[in-house]
C-alpha positions as a printed Julia matrix, in Angstrom:
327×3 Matrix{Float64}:
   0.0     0.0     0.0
   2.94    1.95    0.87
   4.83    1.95   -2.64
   0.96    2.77   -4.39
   0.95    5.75   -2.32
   4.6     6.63   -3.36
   3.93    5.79   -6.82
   0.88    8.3    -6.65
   2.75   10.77   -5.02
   5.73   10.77   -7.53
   3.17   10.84  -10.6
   1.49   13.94   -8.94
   4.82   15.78   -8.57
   5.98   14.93  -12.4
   2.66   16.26  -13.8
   2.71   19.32  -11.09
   6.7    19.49  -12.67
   5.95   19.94  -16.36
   3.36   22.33  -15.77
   5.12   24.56  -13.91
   8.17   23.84  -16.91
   5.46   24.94  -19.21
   4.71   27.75  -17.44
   8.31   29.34  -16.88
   8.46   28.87  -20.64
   5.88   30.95  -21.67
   6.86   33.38  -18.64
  10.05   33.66  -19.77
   9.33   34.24  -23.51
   6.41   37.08  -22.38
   8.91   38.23  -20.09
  11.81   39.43  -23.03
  11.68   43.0   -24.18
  12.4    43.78  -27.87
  13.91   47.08  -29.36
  13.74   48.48  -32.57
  16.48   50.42  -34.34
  15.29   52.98  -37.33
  18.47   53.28  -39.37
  17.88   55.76  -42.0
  21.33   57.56  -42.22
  21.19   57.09  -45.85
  19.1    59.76  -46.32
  21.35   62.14  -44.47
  21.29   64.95  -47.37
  17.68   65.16  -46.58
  18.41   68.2   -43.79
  14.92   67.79  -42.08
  13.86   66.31  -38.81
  11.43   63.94  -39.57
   8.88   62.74  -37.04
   8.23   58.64  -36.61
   5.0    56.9   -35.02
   5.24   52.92  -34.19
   2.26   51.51  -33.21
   1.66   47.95  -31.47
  -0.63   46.02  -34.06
  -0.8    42.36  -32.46
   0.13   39.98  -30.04
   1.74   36.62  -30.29
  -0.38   34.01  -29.47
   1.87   31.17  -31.26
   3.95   30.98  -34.37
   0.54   31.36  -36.57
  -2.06   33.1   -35.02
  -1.93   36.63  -33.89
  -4.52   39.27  -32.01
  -4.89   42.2   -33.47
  -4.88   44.97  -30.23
  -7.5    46.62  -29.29
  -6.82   49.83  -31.24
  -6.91   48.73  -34.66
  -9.65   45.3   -34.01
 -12.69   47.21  -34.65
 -11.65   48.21  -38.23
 -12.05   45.02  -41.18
  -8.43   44.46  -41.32
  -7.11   41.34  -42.89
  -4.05   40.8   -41.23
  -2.17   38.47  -43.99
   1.4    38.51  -43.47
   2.12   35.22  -45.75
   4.17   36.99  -48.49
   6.3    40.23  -48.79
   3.43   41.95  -51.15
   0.43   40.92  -48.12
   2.98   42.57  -45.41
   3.13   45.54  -47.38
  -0.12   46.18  -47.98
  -0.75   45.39  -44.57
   1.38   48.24  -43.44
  -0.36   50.9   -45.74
  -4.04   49.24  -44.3
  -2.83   50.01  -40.61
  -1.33   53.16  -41.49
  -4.46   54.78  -43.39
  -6.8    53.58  -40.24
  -4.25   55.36  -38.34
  -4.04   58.34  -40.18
  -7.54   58.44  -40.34
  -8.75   57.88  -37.17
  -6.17   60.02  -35.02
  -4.83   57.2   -33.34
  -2.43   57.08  -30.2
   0.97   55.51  -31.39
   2.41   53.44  -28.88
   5.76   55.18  -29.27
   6.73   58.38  -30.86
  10.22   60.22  -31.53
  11.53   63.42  -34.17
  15.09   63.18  -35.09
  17.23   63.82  -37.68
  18.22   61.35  -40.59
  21.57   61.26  -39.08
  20.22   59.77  -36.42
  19.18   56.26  -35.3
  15.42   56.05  -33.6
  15.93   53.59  -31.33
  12.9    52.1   -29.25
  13.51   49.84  -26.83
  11.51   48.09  -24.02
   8.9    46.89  -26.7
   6.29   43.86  -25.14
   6.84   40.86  -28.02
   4.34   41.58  -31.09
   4.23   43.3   -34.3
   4.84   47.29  -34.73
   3.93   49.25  -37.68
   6.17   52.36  -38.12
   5.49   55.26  -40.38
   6.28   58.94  -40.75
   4.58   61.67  -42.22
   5.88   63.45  -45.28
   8.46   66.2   -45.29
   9.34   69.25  -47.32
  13.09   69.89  -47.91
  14.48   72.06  -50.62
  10.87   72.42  -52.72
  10.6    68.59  -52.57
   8.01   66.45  -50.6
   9.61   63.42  -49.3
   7.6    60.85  -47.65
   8.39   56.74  -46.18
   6.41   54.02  -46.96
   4.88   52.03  -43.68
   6.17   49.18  -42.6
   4.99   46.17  -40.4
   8.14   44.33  -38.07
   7.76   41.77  -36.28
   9.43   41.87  -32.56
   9.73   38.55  -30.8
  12.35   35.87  -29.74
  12.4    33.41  -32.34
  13.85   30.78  -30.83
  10.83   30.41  -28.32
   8.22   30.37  -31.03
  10.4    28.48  -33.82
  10.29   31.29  -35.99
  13.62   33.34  -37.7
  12.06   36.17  -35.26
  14.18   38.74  -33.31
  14.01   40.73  -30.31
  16.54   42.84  -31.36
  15.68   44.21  -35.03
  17.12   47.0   -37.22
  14.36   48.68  -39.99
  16.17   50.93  -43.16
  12.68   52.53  -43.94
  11.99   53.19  -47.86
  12.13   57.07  -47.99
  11.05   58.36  -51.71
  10.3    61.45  -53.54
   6.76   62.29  -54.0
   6.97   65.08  -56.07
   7.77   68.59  -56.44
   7.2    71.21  -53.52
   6.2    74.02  -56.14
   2.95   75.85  -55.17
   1.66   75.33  -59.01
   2.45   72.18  -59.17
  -0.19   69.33  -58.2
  -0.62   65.83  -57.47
  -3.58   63.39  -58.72
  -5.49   60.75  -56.26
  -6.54   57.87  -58.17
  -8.5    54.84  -56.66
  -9.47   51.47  -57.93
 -11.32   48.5   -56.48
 -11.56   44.69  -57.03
 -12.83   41.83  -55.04
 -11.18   38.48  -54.11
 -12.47   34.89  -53.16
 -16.1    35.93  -53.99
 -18.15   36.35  -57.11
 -20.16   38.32  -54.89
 -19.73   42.46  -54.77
 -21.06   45.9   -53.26
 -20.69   49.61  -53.85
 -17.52   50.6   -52.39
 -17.44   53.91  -50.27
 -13.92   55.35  -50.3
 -13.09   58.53  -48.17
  -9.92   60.92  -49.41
  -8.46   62.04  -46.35
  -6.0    65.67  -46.58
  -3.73   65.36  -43.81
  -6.07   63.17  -41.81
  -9.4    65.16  -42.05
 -11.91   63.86  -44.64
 -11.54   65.54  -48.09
 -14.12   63.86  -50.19
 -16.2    60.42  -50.09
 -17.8    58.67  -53.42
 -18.95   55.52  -54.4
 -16.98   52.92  -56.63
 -19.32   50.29  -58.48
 -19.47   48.96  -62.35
 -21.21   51.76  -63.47
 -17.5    54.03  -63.12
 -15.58   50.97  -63.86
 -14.43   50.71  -59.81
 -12.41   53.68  -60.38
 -12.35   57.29  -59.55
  -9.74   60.54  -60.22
  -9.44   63.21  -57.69
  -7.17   65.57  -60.1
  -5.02   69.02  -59.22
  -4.75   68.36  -55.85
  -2.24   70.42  -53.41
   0.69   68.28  -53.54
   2.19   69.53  -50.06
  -0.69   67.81  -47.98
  -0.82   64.26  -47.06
  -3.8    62.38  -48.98
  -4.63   59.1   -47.53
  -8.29   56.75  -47.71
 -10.11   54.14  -46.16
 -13.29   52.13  -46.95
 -16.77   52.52  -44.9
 -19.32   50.29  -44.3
 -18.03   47.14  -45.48
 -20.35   44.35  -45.16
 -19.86   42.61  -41.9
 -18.6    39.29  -44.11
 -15.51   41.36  -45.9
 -11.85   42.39  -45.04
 -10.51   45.18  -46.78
  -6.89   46.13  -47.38
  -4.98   49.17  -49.56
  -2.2    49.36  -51.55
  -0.68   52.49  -53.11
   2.38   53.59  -55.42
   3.63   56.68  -56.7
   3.42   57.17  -59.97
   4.83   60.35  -62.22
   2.76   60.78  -65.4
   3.88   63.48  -67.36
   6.32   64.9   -64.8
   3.27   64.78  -62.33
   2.8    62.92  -59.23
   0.25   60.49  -59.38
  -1.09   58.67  -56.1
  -2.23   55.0   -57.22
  -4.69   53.76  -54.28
  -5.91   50.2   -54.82
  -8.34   48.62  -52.46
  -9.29   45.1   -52.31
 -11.67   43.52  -50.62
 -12.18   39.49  -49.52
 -14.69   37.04  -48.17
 -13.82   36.55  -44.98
 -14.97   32.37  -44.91
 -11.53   32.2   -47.16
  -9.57   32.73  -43.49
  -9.66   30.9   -40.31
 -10.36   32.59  -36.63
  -8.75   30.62  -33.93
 -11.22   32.49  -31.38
 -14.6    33.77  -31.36
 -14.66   36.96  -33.62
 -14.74   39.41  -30.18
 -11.15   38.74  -30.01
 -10.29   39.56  -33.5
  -7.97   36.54  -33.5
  -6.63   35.42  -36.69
  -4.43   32.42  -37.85
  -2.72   33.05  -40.78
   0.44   31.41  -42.56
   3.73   32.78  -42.07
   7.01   32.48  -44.17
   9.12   32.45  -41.11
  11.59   29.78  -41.19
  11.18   27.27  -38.49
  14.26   26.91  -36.39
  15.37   24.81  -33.5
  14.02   25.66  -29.9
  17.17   26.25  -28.4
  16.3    28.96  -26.0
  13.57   27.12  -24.24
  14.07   26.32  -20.32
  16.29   23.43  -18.97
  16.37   23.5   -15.58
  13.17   21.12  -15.76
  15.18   18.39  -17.07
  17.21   17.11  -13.67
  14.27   17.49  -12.14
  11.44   15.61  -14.27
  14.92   12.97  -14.39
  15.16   12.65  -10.68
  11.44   12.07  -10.22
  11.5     9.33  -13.25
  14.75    7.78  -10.84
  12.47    7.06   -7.79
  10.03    6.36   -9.33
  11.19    3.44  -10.88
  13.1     2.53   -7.91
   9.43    2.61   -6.03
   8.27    0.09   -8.67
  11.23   -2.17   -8.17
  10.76   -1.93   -4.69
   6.56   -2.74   -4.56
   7.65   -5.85   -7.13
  10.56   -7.09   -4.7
   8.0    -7.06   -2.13
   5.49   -9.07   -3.78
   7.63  -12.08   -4.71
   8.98  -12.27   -1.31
């Protein structure tokens, strides 16, 4: 009776053992602090300080499914990071929500571009970073958004860092000349449904609604906002999506005719193409990475001895209840 009772005992403390390994795991990997580096000394002729937001866009919950936080979960954001063209145009989707609803970054910092931003203390997840555009020397200069991921990689098997430098894309948007202007053109298209709806796009100047319309097949899913002031920041978003749709933007500057041209193009997808790994509330989305899977090395060993010891008298308990019996 006396070995069952060890037996049970020892069993107890091996399960209560890994747990608590399990636990120190994922403490530990919460635990790290990230820090991101914005290198863009390259652009040192550019004699401007130039202001930088990074927001926090979602949390880790494993190597393939994210939360989107709670600032950016109430907008239809499909958060598709599975190739370098889905990341980008996931950056400009957070951005224009950003821009467009005023909100808080999580971080903020001006310098100048022979500096190095550095943020550091960062909780794991993914941060987009953007600036606003600049004038310097009758030239508007503006950086495309960008989504980084900050997380130890060897916890979640990922080619992840905690530590990560970012050389952001800076690019000329056109002249600063008071007669010159710029041109907003946007165009729609729907994937993963036959299915569509009028499209409500919103031209924001410098993050206060310009104009709205309507996109549908009777303009072809494509409208022209022409001589525009080329100094001011012009950004968009869709409205009232239907509930069953994500939405995301692209854009790219174009020059037509030694004019800038601003190329928005919104698509929008049926949502039953993606799978939630919580109820929708949480805004939880799985989605497939390209991160290259790479030995756990940094995960906890101290457990090891321990569960080692316990498996040691534990079989020495067995031998000793089956000595007993054949005597």
């Amino acid at each position: 009776m006396k070995c069952c009772k060890i037996i049970k005992v020892m069993t107890a403390l091996m399960i209560f053992a890994s747990m608590l390994c399990h636990f120190s795991s994922a403490v530990s990997a919460e635990g790290k602090r990230g820090r991101i580096t914005l290198d863009f000394r390259a652009f040192e002729g550019l004699d401007t300080e130039m202001r930088w937001d990074i927001f926090r866009v979602a949390d880790i919950i494993d190597a393939e499914t994210f939360e989107i936080t709670e600032g950016f979960r109430e907008y239809p954001i499909k958060f598709d990071i599975s190739t370098k063209e889905a990341l980008n145009s996931l950056a400009y989707t957070l951005s224009y929500y950003a821009i467009s609803e005023s909100l808080e970054p999580y971080c903020s910092k001006s310098c100048m571009p022979d500096d190095m931003l550095i943020a550091e203390n960062l909780p794991q997840g993914f941060y987009l970073i953007q600036s606003g555009q600049v004038e310097y020397n009758s030239f508007v200069y503006s950086s495309a958004p960008v989504v980084v991921c900050v997380a130890d990689g060897e916890v979640y098997g990922t080619d992840w860092q905690l530590d990560i430098t970012v050389v952001p894309k800076l690019g000329l948007v056109c002249s600063g000349a008071a007669s010159d202007k710029i041109s907003c053109v946007v165009k729609a298209k729907f994937t993963n449904t036959e299915e569509t709806h009028d499209v409500k796009v919103s031209l924001f100047k410098d993050g206060v609604i310009y104009d709205t319309i309507i996109l549908n097949a009777a303009n072809e899913w494509q409208y022209v906002w022409p001589e525009l002031d080329n100094k001011n920041e012009w950004t968009i978003i869709e409205n009232d999506l239907p509930e069953n749709f994500f939405v995301n933007f692209e854009m790219e500057y174009l020059d037509a005719e030694g004019r800038g041209v601003k190329y928005f193009e919104i698509t929008n997808s049926y949502k039953d193409k993606v799978t939630t790994t919580a109820p929708p509330a949480t805004t939880t989305i799985q989605t497939t990475t390209t991160a290259q899977k790479l030995p756990q090395t940094g995960m906890l060993l101290w457990p090891i001895p321990v569960l080692s010891l316990l498996g040691i008298i534990l079989i020495a308990a067995g031998s000793l209840m089956l000595r007993k019996k054949t005597q």
